[in-house]
N, C-alpha and C positions, 0 to 999 in steps of 0.2 A: 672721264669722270673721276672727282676725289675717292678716298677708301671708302668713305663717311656711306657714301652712295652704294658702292660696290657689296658694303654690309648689309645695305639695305634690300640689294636684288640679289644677292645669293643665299642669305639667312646663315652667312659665318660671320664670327667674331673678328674681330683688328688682329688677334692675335695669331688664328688662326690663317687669315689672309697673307700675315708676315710668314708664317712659317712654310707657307706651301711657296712663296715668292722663291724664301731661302732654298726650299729644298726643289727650285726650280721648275715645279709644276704652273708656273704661269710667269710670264715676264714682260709684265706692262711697264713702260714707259715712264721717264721720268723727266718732270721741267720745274723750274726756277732756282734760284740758289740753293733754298732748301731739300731740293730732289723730291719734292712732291709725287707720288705715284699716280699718273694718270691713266686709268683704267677704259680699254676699247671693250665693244662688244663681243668681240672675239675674246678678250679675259674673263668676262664676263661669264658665257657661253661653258670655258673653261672650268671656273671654279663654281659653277653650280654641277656641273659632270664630275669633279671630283670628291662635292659633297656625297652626292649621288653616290658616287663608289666606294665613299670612306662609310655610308650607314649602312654595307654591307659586308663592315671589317675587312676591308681590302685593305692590307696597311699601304703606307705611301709608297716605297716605292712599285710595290705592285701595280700599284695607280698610274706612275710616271710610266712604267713598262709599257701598261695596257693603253694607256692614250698615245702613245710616241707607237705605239704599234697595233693598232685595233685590229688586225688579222689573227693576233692572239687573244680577241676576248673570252673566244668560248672556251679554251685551254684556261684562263683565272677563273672565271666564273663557276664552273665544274669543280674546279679542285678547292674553292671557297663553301661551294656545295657540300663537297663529300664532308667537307670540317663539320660544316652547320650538322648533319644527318651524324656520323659521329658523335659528337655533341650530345644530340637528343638520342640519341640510343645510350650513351653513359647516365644521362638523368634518368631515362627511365630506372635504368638499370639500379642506381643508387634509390630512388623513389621506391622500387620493389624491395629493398635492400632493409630500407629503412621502415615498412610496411612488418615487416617478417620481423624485423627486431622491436618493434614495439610492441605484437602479440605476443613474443616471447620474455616479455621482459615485467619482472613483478612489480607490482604498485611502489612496492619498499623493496629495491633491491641491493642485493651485498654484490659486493666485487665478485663473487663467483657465479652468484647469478647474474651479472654482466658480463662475463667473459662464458658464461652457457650461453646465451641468446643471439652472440655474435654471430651472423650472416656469414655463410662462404661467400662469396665473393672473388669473381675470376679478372684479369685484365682482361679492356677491351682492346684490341689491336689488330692492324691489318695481315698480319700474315696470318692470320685461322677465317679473313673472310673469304668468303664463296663473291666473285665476281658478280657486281648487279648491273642496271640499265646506268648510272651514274660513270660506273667503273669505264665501262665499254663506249661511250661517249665520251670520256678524256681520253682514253688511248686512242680510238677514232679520228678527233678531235685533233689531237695533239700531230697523228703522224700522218691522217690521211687529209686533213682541212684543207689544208694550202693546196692539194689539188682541184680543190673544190672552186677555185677564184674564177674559173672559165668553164664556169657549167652553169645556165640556168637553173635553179634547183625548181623543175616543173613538179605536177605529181605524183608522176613516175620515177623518178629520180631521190626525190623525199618516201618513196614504196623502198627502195634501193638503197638509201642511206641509212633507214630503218633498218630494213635486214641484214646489213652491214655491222650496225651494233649490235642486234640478238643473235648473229652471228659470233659474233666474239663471248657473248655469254656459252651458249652450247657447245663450243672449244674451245673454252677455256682449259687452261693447263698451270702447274706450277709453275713453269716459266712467265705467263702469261700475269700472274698476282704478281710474278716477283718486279715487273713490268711496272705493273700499276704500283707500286710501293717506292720504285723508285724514283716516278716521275711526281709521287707525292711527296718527297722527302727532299725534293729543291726546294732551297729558298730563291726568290724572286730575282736575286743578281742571274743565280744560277740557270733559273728559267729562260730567261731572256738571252743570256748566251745561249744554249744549246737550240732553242726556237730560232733565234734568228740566223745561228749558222748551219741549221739543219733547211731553212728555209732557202735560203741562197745555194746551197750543194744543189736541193732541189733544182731549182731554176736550172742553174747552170746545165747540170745536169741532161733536163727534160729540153735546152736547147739545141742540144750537141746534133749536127746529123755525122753523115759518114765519116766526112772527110774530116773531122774534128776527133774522130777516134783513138785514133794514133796520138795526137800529143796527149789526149786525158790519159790514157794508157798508162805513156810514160811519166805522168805528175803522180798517177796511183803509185807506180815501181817508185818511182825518189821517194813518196810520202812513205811509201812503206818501209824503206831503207833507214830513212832517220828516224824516224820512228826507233824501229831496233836498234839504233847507236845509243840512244836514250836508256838508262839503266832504271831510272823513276819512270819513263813513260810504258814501260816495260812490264814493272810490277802494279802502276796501276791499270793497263789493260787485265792483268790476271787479273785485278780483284775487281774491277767491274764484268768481267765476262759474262758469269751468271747471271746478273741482276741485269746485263742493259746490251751489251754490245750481240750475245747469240738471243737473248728473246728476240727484241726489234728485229734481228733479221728473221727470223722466222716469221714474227708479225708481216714484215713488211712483202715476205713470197707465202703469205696462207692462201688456202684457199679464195680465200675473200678477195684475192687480186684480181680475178676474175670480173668480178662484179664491180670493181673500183673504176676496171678496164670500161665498161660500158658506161658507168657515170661520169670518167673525167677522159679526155683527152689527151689532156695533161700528164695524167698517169699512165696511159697508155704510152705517150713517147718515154718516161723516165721509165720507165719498165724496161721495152726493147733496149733501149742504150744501155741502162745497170749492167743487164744481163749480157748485155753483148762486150763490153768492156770488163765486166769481170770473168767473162769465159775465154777472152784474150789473155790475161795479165795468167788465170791460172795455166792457161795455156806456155806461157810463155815460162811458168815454174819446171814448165815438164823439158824445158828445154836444155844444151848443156851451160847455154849463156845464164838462163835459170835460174841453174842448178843450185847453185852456193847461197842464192835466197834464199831457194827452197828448204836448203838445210839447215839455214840460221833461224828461219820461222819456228819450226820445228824442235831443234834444241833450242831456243827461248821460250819457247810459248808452251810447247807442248801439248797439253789439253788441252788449254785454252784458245782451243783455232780447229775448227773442223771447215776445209777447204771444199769437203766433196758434199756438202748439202746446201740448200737453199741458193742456187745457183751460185756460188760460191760468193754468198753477198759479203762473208765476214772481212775478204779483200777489201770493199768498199768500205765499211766502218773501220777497219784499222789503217785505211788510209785518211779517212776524216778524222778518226781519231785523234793523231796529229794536229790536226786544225782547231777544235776547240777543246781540249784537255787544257 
């Protein structure tokens, strides 16, 4: 079908339709000399789903993201949430604001009785909020979803994925905001790389049995080796440390694995293998062959690297690290 038509069944403009073309969220077909754009139903389909997503300030490429990968929608969706909710907490906030300075301020006022009447007034910002059901559903979302693709979600299970997020409200921690802060403060290139190669480690991961051990082992040791030869990959593991590479793992061995363990299967196998692959590799620090790893982690990283908590996950992020920094 011409554009003429395509205007017609998605209720976007010509103009509109050119620009999602350009910025390759739909790419119908072209015939005659003139390159006429002939629109399938499947474009169709398309850009009425991407109207749909742009009247909930999804910018575009969030959009290209979220279609090209709908296993991340509830990770956009959440964090378009939190904006929305943010939002309306700052209008209140200004609404109360502007309330308070109108009873304070005279019919006929002088510059000092405008600067008497002035409103305190605080920023609103995430590092003083208290973790809510929003919060706890993007991080959720974000790290435990993708185990979710091989589980019915029955009723018991949706009982389970529930308390899974009011779980994370009642242990919540400063690490835990600083968590959610930073998985707020992606933009949507950004997203999409860390979702999609934190999805794939999964996989791979959750595939591995015994006899695949051994070679993952030693791709951690090289990953972690070049790693440290890198003098920028270096300084930015220290400065992400706090805010993403020791929370997530702490997220990812809380308590709550427990119950992850029951709902996903899936999780169940990346579990055992993590664990059992990163008790090898620190195994293998304690060693004399080891050893000289062991000391360059050490003098580079220094606090930034605690090997003996959370099954020593932080092995496995600085070896991923590597892969999508």
């Amino acid at each position: 079908m011409r554009i003429s038509e395509a205007m017609e069944r998605t209720g976007l403009s010509r103009k509109a339709i050119h620009y999602y073309i350009e910025q390759g969220l739909v790419s119908p077909k072209t015939e005659g000399e003139n390159a006429y754009f002939d629109f399938s139903e499947a474009d169709i389909e398309t850009l009425c789903a991407v109207r749909r997503l742009r009247e909930l300030d999804l910018s575009v490429p969030e959009v290209k993201n979220l279609l090209e990968h709908p296993d991340a929608a509830r990770y956009y969706i959440v964090r378009r949430q939190k904006d929305v909710s943010r939002q309306k907490k700052r209008l209140e906030r200004q609404e109360h604001a502007m309330s308070v300075f109108l009873e304070k301020l005279p019919m006929t006022a002088t510059r000092a009785d405008l600067l008497a009447a002035l409103p305190e007034t605080a920023p609103l910002g995430a590092a003083d909020e208290a973790l809510d059901m929003v919060d706890a559903y993007l991080l959720a979302s974000f790290f435990w979803g993708m185990f979710m693709h091989d589980a019915e979600m029955t009723e018991y299970r949706r009982f389970l994925w529930d308390r899974l997020q009011r779980g994370i409200i009642v242990s919540q921690t400063p690490e835990t905001a600083r968590l959610r802060d930073y998985l707020y403060a992606l933009n949507a290139e950004q997203t999409l790389q860390v979702f999609v190669l934190h999805s794939s480690i999964v996989d791979r991961i959750a595939a591995l049995d015994r006899d695949g051990y051994a070679a993952f082992e030693a791709e951690m040791v090289l990953g972690i080796r070049e790693m440290l030869k890198r003098p920028n990959s270096v300084l930015l593991w220290k400065k992400l440390y706090p805010d993403l590479a020791r929370p997530s793992t702490a997220f990812f061995d809380s308590g709550a694995s427990a119950l992850l363990r029951e709902l996903s299967p899936r999780f169940a196998s990346y579990q055992t293998n993590i664990n059992a692959c990163c008790a090898s590799v620190r195994h293998f620090l304690d060693t004399p062959e080891g050893a000289p790893l062991f000391t360059e982690l050490h003098e580079k990283l220094g606090s930034c690297l605690d090997l003996d908590s959370h099954h020593s996950g932080e092995l496995a992020a600085l070896y991923s690290f590597e892969l999508w920094k």
